[in-house]
N, C-alpha and C positions, 0 to 999 in steps of 0.2 A: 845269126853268127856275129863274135866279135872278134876284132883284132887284139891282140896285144904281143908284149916284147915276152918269148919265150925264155929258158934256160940259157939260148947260149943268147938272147939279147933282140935277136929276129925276132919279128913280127909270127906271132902263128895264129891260126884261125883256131876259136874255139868255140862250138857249138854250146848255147846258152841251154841250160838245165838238165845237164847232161855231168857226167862222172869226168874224171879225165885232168881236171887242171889242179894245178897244187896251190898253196896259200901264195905264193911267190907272185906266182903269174895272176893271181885272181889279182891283185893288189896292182897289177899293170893295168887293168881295164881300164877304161873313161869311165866314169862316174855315170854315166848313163848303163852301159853295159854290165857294171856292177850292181847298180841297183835290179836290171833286172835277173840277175843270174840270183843275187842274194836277199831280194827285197818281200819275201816267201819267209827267211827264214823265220821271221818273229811273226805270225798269225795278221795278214792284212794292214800289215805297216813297214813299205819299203823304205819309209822317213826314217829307220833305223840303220837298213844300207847306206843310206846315203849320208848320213851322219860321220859312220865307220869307215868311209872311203876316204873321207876327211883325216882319218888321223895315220893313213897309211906313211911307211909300208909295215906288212906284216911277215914277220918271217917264221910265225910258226902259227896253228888252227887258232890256239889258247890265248894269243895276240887276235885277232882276229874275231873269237868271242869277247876277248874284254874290252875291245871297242864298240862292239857294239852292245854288251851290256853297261858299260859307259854312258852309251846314249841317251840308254832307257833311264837310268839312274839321274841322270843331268836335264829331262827331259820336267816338264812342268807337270804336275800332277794329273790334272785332267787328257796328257797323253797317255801317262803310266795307267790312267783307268780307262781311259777307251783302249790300249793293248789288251789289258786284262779283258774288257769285254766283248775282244774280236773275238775270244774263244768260242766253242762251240761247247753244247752241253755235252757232259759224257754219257756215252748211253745212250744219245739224242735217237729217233729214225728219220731223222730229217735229213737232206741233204748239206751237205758238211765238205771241205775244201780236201781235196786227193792225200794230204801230206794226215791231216788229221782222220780222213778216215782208214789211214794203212795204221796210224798211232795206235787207234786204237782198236784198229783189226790182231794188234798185237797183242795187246793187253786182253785181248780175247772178250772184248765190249760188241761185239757182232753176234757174239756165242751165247748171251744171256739166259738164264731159265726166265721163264714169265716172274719166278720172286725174283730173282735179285733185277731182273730191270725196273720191278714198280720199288723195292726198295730204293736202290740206286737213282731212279726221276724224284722218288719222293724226298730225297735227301739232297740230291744237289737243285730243286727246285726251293728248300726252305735255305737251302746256304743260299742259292740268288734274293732270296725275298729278306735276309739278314740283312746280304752285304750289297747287295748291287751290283753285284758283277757274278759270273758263273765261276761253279767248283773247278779249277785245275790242277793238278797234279800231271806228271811226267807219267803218261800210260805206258810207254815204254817199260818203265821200271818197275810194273803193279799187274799184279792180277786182277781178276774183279773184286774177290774176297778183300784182299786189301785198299783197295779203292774204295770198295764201301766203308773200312774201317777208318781211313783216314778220313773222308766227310763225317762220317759220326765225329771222330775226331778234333776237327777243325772244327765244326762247326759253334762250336763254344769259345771258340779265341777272339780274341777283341778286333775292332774295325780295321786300326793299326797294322797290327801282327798279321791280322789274314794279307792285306794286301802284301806285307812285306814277305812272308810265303809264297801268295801266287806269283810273286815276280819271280821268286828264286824257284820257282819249277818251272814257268815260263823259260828262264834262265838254262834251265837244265833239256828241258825241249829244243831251243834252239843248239844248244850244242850237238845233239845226237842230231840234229837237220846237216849242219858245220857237218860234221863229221859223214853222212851221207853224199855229201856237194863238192868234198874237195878229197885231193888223195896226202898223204902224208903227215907230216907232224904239224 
């Protein structure tokens, strides 16, 4: 549990990972509290909460993501590529962290036929073996069919570009977490 100054300014207790607080009140935690309510949202790197509590307050979610994709932006490269490489493969059956395996229980990556999960490992195993880091995309917003379309896809774009994609669906993944974790605008 953390404290912080509610709506009318009081202190109220708010149970950490849990629905319930708006961006207002997130932005009252202590910096510890916040990292741990928010430090999820980017794949195994709360060094992005905590970055973002820095530039508080926020008064709206979209305040809130541009701090912290701010961070990631501001951050030295070899951060921006260990984020990219906290991910997890898509398709993996390995075990994989709660928030990513609902992602992509959504995108229906649980539901595989035997082809498209050996297409699917076969394709984002040579995007890893390309770039160095695993295929991501926003499963949220993909089916498998297009999932596998966009690794075919991608997989021909230059070192540069990929990275600067997988931020911007990184990007996009943490919002729709943002938007899971807090209520309102």
């Amino acid at each position: 549990m953390s404290v912080c100054g509610g709506r009318t300014g009081k202190p109220v207790t708010l149970p950490l990972g849990s629905g319930g607080v708006d961006v207002l009140e997130a932005g009252r935690l202590d910096r510890d509290a916040f990292v741990a309510r928010f430090g999820a949202v980017f794949e195994e790197s709360p060094w992005i909460a905590a970055a973002a509590w820095e530039r508080r307050p926020f008064g709206r979610v979209e305040e809130l993501h541009a701090a912290m994709v701010a961070a990631v932006a501001e951050a030295p490269r070899e951060a921006r590529l260990a984020l990219i490489r906290a991910h997890p493969d898509l398709g993996t059956r390995a075990r994989i962290g709660e928030e990513s395996t609902r992602e992509q229980a959504a995108a229906g990556l649980d539901r595989l036929t035997p082809g498209e999960y050996e297409r699917l490992t076969a394709l984002t195993a040579a995007y890893r073996e390309r770039f160095g880091f695993p295929f991501v995309v926003c499963a949220r917003e993909h089916t498998p069919d297009s999932i596998i379309a966009a690794a075919q896809a991608r997989a021909g774009a230059g070192a540069a570009e990929e990275e600067r994609t997988a931020l911007a669906e990184i990007a996009k993944i943490a919002r729709l977490r943002l938007d899971d974790l807090l209520e309102g605008p």
